[in-house]
C-alpha positions in Angstrom: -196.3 31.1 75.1 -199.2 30.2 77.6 -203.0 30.4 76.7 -206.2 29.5 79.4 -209.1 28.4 78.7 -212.4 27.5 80.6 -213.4 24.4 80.1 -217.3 24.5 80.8 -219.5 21.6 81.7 -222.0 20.6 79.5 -225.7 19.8 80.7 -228.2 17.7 78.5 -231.5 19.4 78.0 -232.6 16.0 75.7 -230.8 13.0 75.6 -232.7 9.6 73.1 -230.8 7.1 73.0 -231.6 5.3 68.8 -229.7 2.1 70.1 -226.4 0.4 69.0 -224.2 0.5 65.8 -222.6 -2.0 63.8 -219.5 -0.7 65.5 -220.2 -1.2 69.1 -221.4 2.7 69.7 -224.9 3.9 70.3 -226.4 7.0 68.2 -227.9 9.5 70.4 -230.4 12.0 69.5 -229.3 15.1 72.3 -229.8 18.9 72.9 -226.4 19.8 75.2 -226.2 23.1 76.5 -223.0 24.3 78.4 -223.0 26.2 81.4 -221.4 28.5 83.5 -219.5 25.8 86.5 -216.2 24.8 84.4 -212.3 23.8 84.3 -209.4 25.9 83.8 -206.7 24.7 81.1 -203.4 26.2 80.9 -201.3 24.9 77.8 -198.0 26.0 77.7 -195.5 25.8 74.1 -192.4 25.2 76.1 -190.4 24.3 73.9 -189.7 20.7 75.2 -190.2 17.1 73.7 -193.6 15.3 74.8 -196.4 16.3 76.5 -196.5 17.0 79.9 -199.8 17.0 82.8 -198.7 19.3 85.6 -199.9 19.6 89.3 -202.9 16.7 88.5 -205.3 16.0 91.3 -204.7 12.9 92.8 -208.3 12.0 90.8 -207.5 11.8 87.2 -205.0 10.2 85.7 -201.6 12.6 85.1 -200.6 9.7 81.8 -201.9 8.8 78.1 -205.3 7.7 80.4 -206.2 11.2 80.4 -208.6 12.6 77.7 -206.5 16.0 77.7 -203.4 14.5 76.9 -204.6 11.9 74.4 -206.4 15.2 72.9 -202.6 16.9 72.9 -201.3 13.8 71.6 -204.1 13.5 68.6 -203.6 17.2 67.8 -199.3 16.9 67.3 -199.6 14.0 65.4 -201.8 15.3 62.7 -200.3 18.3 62.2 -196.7 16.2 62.8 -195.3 18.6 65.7 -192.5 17.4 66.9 -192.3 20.2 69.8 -194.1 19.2 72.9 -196.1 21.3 75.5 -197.2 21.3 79.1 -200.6 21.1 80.4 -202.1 22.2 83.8 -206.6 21.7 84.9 -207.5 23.0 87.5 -210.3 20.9 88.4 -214.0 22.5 89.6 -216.1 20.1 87.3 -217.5 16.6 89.3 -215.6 13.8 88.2 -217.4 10.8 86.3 -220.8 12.8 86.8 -222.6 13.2 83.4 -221.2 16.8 82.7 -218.1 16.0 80.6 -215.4 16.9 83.0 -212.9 15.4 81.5 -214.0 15.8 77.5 -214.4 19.4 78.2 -211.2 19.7 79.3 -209.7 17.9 75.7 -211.8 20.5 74.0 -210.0 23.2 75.7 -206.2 21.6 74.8 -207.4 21.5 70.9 -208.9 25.0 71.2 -205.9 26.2 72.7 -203.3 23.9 70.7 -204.9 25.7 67.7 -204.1 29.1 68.8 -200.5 28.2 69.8 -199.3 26.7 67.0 -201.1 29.0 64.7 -197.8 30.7 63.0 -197.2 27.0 62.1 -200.6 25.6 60.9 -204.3 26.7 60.0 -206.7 25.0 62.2 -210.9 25.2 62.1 -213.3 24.2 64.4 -214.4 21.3 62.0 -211.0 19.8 61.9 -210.6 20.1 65.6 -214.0 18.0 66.2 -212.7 15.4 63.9 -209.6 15.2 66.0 -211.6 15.2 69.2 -214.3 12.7 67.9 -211.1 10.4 68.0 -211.0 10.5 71.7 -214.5 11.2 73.4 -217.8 11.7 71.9 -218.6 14.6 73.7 -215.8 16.3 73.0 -216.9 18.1 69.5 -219.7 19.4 71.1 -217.5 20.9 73.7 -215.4 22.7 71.2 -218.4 24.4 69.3 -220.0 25.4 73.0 -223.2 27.2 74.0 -226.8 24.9 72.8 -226.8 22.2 70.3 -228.6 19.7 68.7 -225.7 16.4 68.5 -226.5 13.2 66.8 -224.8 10.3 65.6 -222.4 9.1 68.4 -222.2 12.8 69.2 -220.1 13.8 67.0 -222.5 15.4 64.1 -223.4 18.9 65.8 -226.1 21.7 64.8 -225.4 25.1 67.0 -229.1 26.3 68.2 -229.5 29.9 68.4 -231.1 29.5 72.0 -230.2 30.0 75.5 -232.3 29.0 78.4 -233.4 32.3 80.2 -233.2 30.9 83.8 -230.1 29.7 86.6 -229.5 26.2 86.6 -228.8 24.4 89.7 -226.2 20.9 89.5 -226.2 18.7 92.3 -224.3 15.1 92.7 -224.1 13.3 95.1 -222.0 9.3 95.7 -220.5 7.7 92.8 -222.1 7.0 89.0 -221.9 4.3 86.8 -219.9 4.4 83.9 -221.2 5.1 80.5 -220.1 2.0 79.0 -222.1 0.1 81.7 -225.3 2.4 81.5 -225.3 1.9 77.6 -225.6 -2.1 78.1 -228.4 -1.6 80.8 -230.8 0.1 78.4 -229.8 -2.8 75.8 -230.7 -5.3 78.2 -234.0 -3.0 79.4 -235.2 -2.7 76.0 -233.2 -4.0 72.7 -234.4 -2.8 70.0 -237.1 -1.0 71.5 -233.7 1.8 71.9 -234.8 2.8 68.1 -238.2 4.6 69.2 -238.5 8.0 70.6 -238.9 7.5 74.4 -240.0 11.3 74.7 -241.7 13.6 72.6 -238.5 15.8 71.0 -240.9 17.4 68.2 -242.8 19.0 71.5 -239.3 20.1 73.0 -237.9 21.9 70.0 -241.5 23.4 69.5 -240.6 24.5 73.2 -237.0 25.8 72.0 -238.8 27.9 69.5 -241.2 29.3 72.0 -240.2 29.7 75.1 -237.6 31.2 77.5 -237.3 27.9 79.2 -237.4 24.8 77.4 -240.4 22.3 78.6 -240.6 18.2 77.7 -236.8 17.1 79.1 -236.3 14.1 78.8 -233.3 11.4 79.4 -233.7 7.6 78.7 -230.3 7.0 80.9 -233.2 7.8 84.0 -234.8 4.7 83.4 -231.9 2.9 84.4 -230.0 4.7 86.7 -232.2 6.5 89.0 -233.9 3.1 90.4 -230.2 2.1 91.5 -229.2 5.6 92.5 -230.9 6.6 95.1 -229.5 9.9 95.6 -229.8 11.0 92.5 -233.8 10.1 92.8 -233.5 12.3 96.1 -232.3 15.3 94.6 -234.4 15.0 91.3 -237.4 15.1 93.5 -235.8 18.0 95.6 -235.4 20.0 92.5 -239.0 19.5 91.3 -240.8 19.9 95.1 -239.0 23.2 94.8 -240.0 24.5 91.4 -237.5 23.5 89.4 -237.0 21.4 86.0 -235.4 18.2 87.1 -233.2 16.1 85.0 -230.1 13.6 85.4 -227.7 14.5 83.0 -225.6 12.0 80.6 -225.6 8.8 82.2 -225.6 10.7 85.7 -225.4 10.7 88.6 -225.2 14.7 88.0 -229.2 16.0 88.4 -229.5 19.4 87.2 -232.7 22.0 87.9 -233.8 24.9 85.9 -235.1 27.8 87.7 -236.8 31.1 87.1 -237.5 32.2 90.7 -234.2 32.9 92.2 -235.7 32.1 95.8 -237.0 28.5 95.2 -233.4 28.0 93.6 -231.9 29.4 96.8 -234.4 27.0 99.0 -233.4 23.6 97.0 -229.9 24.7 97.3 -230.3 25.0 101.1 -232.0 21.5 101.3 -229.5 19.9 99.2 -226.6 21.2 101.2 -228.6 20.2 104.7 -228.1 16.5 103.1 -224.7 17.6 102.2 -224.8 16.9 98.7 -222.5 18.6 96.1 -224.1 21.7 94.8 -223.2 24.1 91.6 -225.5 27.3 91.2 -224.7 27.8 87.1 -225.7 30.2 84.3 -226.3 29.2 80.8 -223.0 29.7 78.8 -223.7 31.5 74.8 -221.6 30.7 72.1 -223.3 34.3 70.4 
């Protein structure tokens, strides 16, 4: 038995950082909406022992390093499945660029794991966020999809009845930095300062609750990464001379636009590709 699923990338609308845990982690305080640009996951129950990556880009890891197969791995063990499957991605989703590329993509193996072993075990949604919470913190968000409010490390999730009426443009350019390192740069930058509200998120739900397009974005990963990223400062201010919303996603260097005018969208895409800079014309993705 074979089952497909897209595995969509995720944008952040609102991302606080609160600052860091006891255990090492930070909390975050996030509104993540998915959209349309994703992944492709085939899972097949062959029938074999172990689990299998097939036909990997040369980019990600085709072992245990990869967040799909650790997702596979957490999923048999629980449920103590001794019969092993095979796993194909076909990659569209930037690599290492603040979309959760590769948690999305674990998402889609629990999602599908669920269905394909289904005459064998009952499975929720809640269960398979636990299980995925074990591997990445984005990945429970991924699994319930469409707009949500996430807290904690990400892994406490609140679906939102909303969807951004506009087209979102994604554009990265060059490489990012990784989380981990992003998360000790705002430590350093401002300590326990982390614990205050750096934007105004009573203004952006009110926004949520109002309005077709959400207003008062905000990231605190911009405050550290765009001064050292100098394309992703290029195509923020791109984005916003051309009408659009403007906001780096995750810990970047993925900058995202939201647009209502179809022709300013088309005219930022055209000076983005000019600088030849990866570009991704998206559509909110529903969970309703």
């Amino acid at each position: 038995m074979i089952i497909t699923k897209k595995a969509y990338a995720k944008i952040n609308l609102y991302l606080d950082v609160m600052g860091q845990r006891p255990d090492g982690y930070h909390d975050i305080k996030s509104v993540m909406q998915q959209v349309s640009l994703h992944d492709d996951v085939t899972v097949h129950r062959d029938g074999l022992a172990g689990i299998r990556l097939l036909d990997m880009c040369d980019t990600i890891p085709s072992d245990e390093n990869n967040i799909a197969y650790r997702c596979a791995d957490a999923f048999l063990r629980n449920y103590d499945i001794r019969e092993g499957v095979s796993i194909r991605i076909t990659k569209r989703i930037p690599i290492s660029a603040g979309l959760a590329g590769g948690s999305t993509d674990g998402a889609a193996v629990l999602l599908a794991l669920a269905e394909l072993f289904a005459d064998k075990i009952p499975t929720d949604l809640d269960t398979l966020c636990t299980l995925g919470s074990t591997v990445g913190a984005d990945i429970p968000f991924c699994i319930v999809g469409g707009c949500a409010l996430t807290l904690g490390i990400g892994d406490h999730i609140t679906p939102l009845d909303y969807t951004p009426e506009c087209r979102i443009l994604v554009a990265k350019s060059g490489s990012g930095i990784s989380t981990p390192q992003a998360y000790r740069m705002l430590d350093e930058k401002y300590g326990d300062r982390l614990q205050e509200d750096f934007g105004d998120f009573n203004a952006f739900l009110t926004s949520l609750q109002t309005s077709k397009v959400p207003a008062f974005l905000h990231n605190t990963f911009e405050d550290v990464i765009l001064p050292l990223h100098e394309e992703a400062a290029m195509i923020r201010g791109i984005l916003g001379e051309n009408g659009g919303m403007p906001l780096m996603s995750g810990s970047g260097p993925s900058v995202f636009g939201l647009f209502t005018d179809e022709v300013q969208m088309q005219k930022a895409c055209y000076e983005l590709m000019k600088k030849h800079i990866e570009v991704y014309l998206c559509d909110p993705v529903s969970r309703f």
